[in-house]
N, C-alpha and C positions, 0 to 999 in steps of 0.2 A: 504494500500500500504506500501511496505519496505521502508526503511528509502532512499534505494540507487534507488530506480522506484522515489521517490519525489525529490532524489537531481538531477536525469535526468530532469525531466519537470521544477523545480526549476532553473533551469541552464539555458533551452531552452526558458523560461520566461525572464529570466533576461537581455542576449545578445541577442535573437533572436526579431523579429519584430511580432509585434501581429495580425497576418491575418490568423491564424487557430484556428478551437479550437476544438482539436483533442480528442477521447478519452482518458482517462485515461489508456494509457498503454502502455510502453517501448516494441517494438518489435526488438530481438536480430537475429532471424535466420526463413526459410522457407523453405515446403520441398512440392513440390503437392499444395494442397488445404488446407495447414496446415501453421499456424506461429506459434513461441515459443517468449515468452519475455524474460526477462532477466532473471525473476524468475524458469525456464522452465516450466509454466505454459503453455500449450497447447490451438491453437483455430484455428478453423475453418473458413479460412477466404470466408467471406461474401460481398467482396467490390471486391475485384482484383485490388486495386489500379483502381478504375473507369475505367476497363478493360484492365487496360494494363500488368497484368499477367496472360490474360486470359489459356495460354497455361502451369500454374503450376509455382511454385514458383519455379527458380532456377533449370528450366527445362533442366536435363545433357548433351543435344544436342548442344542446343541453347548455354552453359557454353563452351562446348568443343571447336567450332565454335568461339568463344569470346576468349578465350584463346588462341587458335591456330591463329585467324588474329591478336591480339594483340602482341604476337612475331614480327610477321613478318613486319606488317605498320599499323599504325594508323591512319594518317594523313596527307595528300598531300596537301591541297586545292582545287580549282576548276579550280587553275591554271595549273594544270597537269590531265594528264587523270592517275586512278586508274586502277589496273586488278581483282575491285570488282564488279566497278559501273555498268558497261558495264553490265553484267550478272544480277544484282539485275535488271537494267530495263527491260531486256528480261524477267526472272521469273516474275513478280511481271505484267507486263503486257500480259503477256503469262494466269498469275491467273484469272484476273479482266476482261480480252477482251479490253483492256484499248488498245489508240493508242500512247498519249503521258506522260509522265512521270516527275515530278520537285521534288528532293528530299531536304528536309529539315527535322527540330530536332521536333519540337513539335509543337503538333495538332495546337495550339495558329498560330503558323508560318503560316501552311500548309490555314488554313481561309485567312489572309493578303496577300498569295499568290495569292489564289483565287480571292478574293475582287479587286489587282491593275492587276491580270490578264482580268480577265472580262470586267473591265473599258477599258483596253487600245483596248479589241477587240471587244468593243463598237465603243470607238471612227473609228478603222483602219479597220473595217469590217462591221459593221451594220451602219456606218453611223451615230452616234450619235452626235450632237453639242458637241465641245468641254468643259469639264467643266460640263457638263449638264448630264452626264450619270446615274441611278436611279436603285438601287439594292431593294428587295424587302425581307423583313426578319419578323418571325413572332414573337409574344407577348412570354413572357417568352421561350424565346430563350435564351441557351448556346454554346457560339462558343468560348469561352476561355475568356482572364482579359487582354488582349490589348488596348492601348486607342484606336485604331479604333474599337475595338470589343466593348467593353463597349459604345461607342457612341448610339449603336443601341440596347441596353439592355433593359428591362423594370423593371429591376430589382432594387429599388432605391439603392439596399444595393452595387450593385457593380457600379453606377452610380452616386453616390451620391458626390459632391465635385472634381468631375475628369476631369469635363467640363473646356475651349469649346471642345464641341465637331465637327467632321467631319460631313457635311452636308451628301446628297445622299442617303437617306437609307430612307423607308418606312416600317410599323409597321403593317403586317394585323394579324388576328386571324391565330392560326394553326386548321387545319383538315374542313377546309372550302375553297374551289373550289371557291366556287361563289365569295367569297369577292377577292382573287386573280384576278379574271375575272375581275374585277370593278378596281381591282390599277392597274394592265399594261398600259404602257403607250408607243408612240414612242422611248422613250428615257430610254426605262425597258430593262436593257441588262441583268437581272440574277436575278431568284429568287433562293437564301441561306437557305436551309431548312432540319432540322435533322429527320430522317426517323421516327423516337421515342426521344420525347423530355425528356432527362436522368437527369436533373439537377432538371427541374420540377417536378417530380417525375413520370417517365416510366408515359408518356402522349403517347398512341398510339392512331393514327389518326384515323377515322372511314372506313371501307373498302371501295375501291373504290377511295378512296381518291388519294393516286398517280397518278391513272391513267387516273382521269382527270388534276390534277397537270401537268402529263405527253405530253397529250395531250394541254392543254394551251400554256404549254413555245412554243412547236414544232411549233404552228398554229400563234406564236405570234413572232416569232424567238427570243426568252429567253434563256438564258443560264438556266439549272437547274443544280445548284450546292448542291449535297448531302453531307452534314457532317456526314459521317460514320465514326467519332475519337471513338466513343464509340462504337457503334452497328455494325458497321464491323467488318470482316474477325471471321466468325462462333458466335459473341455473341448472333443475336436472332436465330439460328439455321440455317441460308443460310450465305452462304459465304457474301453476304451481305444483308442489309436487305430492299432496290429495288428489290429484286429478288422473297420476297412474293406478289410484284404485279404486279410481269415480265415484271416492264420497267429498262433504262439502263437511265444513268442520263448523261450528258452533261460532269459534270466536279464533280470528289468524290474525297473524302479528305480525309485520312486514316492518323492514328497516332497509341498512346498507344499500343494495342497488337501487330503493326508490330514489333516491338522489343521484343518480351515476355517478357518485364519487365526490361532489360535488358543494355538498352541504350536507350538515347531519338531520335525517328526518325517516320519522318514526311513523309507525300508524298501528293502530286496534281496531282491525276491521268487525263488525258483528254481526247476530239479529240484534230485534228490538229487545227483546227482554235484557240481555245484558245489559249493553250501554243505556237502555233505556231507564235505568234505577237513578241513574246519575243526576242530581240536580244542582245547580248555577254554587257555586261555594264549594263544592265539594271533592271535585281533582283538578287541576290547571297546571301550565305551564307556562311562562310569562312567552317564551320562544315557540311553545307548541301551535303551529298552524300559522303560521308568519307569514305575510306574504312573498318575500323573497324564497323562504321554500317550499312553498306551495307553488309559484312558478319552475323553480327547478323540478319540481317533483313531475307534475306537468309535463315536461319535456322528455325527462327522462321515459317514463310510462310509454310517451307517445312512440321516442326511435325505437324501442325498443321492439315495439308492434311493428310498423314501419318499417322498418328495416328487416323485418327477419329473422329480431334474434332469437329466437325462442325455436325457433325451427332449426340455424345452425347450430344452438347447443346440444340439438338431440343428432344430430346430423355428424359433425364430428365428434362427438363427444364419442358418439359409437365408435368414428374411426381411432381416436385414440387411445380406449380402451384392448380395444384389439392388438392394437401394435403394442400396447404393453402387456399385453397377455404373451404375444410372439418375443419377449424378450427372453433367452432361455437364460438364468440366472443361476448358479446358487445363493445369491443373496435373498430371493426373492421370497418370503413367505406366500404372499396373494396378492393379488390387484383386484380392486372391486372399484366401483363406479356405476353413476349414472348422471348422462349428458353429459357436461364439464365439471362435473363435481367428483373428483376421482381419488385414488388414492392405491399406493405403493409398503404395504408393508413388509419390512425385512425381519430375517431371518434373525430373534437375541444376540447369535454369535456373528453374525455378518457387521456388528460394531452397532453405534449412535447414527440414528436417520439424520442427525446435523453435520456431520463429516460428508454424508455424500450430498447434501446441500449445497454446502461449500465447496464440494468438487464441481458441481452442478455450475454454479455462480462462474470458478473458471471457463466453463462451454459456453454462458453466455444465458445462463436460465434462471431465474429466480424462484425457487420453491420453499416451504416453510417445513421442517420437522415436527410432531405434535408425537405425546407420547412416547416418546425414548426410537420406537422404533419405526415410526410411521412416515411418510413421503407425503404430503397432499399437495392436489394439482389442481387448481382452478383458473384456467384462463378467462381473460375475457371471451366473452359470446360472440366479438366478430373476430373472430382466431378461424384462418383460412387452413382448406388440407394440405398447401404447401407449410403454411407455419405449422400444423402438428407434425406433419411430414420430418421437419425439419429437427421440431423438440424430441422426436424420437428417436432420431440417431444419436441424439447427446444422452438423452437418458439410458439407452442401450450401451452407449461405451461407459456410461458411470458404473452403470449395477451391475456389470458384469467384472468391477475391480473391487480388490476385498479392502475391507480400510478395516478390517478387527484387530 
C-alpha cells in the first residue's frame, strides 16, 4: 500500500471507533459495478454495500433526481405534509400491493418499527395481555445492531456486554415449520423472519418452507413480518423474495436499495391492521419520509423496473452460480445462491474467508468474508455476463490456492 492508502486507514484508526474491520482499501469514486481507490486502481464491486447499490454505483437517474429535489426542499418534518411523500406512498405501494406505508432512514429503524408496531396490535387487536405480547425470531438472525435488535441475537459477538436486554422475543431454528408450530402461543403476535438469512452467510431455507410458515401465522393469526432490507426489490431475482413461494407477508420491511445507495431510507410496508393502531404522537422520525428521500426513493424504484433489473439479477445471477459451482476446489465447502445474492463457503481447514478476500482484492474484486468461513457475493443488478464472465476467472484462480 502507498504511503497516503496507510495514512487514510492510519487516521480512521486513530479518531474513529473500532467496530469494522474493513479491507484494506481507500475507495475514492464508482461508476456501474465498478469502484476506483485513490490509487485509481480498479475493482469490481462484489458486496453492493450489503445491497444497497444494488441498482449501480452512482446511478445518473437516481443523481439527477437527488440533485434536482435537493435545490428545491430537503427537509420539512412530519410536521408539515411534503409534495414528495404523498407520491413515494402511492408508487412504492402501487410496486409491492402493499396497503399501508411508514417511512423511515435505515433498515435498523424500519425492524423497531415493526417490533412496537406489532406489539401494540397485539395488545389493541388480537387481544393480547398487556405486557405479555411474544415475537418469535430465528437463530443466527440479522435485523440490524439496535439494542432491541441485539436482545434477540444469537450472535455473542454482537450481544456480548450490551445487556439487559428487552424481554418478548423467542429463538427457534430457521427453515423448520415444525419447531415454529410448537412456539406459537396465544400471546405470539409476529413471527420476524428474513427470507434468506444474509449475514449468516446466504442461508436459504428448504422449499416449501414459507409456505407452510405462511400458512401457520394465517391459521394462528400471527403477524408474518418479512425483513427484505437485503433481498428485496430484485436482489434474488423477484421483486421480492416471498414471491419465489407466492405468499404475501403481513408486514415487509424494505431499506438499502430503496435509495440506490444514495440516501438512507427505510420503509414498513403493511395491511391496515398493523400500521393502522398507530396514532399522531406515537412513533416518528424527524428525517422519516423527507422529501429529499422520498425523491431519491422514487427514482431508485422506478430504474430499477425500467431498466430490467430485477430480471438480470435472476438472469445472471443463475449464470454465476453455475460457474461457481464449475469451480473444482478443494477449498470449496458449497456454493448456494439465488439471483445475485450468492455465497462461497470454505472448507475450516482451507484457512479464514478474509485471506482469500484479500487475495480477491489483488484480481481486482471486492468481496466481504462473514462468519470465519464464508465468501459473499452481491453484485450490483446491472453486472453484464461478460462482467460475471470475467469475476469468475479471478474467483476460480483464488479458490483453487490454499492460504491454510
Amino acid at each position: 500500500m502507498s504511503s497516503s492508502v496507510i495514512d487514510f486507514i492510519a487516521t480512521e484508526a486513530r479518531f474513529g471507533a473500532r467496530n469494522y474491520e474493513p479491507i484494506g482499501v481507500v475507495l475514492s469514486r464508482g461508476e456501474g459495478v465498478w469502484v476506483w481507490d485513490t490509487e485509481d486502481n480498479r475493482y469490481l464491486d462484489c458486496l453492493s454495500a450489503y445491497s444497497a447499490v444494488s441498482q449501480g454505483h452512482c446511478h445518473p437517474k437516481i443523481l439527477a433526481a437527488m440533485v434536482e429535489q435537493a435545490h428545491r426542499l430537503t427537509l420539512t418534518s412530519r410536521a408539515f405534509h411534503n409534495d414528495q411523500l404523498a407520491l413515494f406512498y402511492e408508487e412504492i405501494a402501487a410496486l409491492t400491493g402493499s396497503h399501508k406505508v411508514l417511512p423511515m432512514n435505515s433498515g435498523a429503524e424500519a425492524v423497531e418499527s415493526a417490533i412496537k408496531s406489532v406489539r401494540k396490535w397485539g395488545y389493541e387487536v388480537k387481544g393480547v395481555p398487556d405486557g405479555q405480547a411474544e415475537i418469535i425470531v430465528c437463530a443466527n438472525n440479522f435485523h440490524g445492531r439496535t439494542l432491541g435488535v441485539v436482545g434477540f441475537s444469537t450472535d455473542p459477538e454482537t450481544r456480548g456486554h450490551f445487556g439487559p436486554f428487552a424481554p418478548g422475543f423467542k429463538v427457534i431454528p430457521f427453515g423448520n415449520a415444525a419447531t415454529l408450530a410448537e412456539a406459537i402461543n396465544p400471546n405470539t403476535v409476529a413471527f420476524l423472519v428474513e427470507p434468506i438469512q444474509g449475514e449468516a452467510g446466504v442461508v436459504i431455507p428448504p422449499a416449501g418452507y414459507f409456505t407452510e410458515v405462511r400458512e401457520l401465522c394465517t391459521a394462528n393469526n400471527v403477524m408474518l413480518v418479512l425483513d427484505e432490507i437485503q433481498t428485496g426489490l430484485g436482489r434474488t431475482g423477484k421483486l421480492l423474495a416471498e414471491q419465489h413461494e407466492g405468499i404475501e407477508a403481513d408486514v415487509t420491511l424494505l431499506g438499502k436499495a430503496l435509495s440506490g445507495g444514495f440516501y438512507p431510507v427505510s420503509a414498513v410496508l403493511s395491511n391496515n391492521d398493523v400500521l393502522g393502531t398507530l396514532r399522531p404522537g406515537q412513533h416518528g422520525s424527524t428525517f422519516g419520509g423527507n422529501p429529499l428521500a422520498c425523491a431519491v426513493a422514487r427514482a431508485a424504484m422506478r430504474v430499477l423496473v425500467e431498466e430490467g433489473m430485477i430480471e438480470n439479477a435472476a438472469s445472471q445471477g443463475a449464470r454465476f452460480l453455475e460457474g461457481l459451482k464449475d469451480i473444482r476446489a478443494n477449498t470449496i465447502r458449497e456454493v448456494r445462491g439465488r439471483g445475485l445474492m450468492l455465497a462461497v463457503e470454505l472448507h475450516p481447514e482451507a484457512g479464514r474467508a478474509r485471506r482469500y478476500c484479500e487475495a480477491l482484492q489483488g484480481k481486482g474484486i471486492l468481496a466481504k468474508d462473514t462468519h470465519e468461513h464464508t465468501i459473499r457475493i452481491a453484485p450490483p443488478l446491472v453486472i453484464t455476463s461478460d462482467q460475471v464472465d470475467w469475476a469468475l476467472e479471478r474467483f476460480a484462480a483464488i479458490l483453487t490456492q490454499d492460504f491454510s
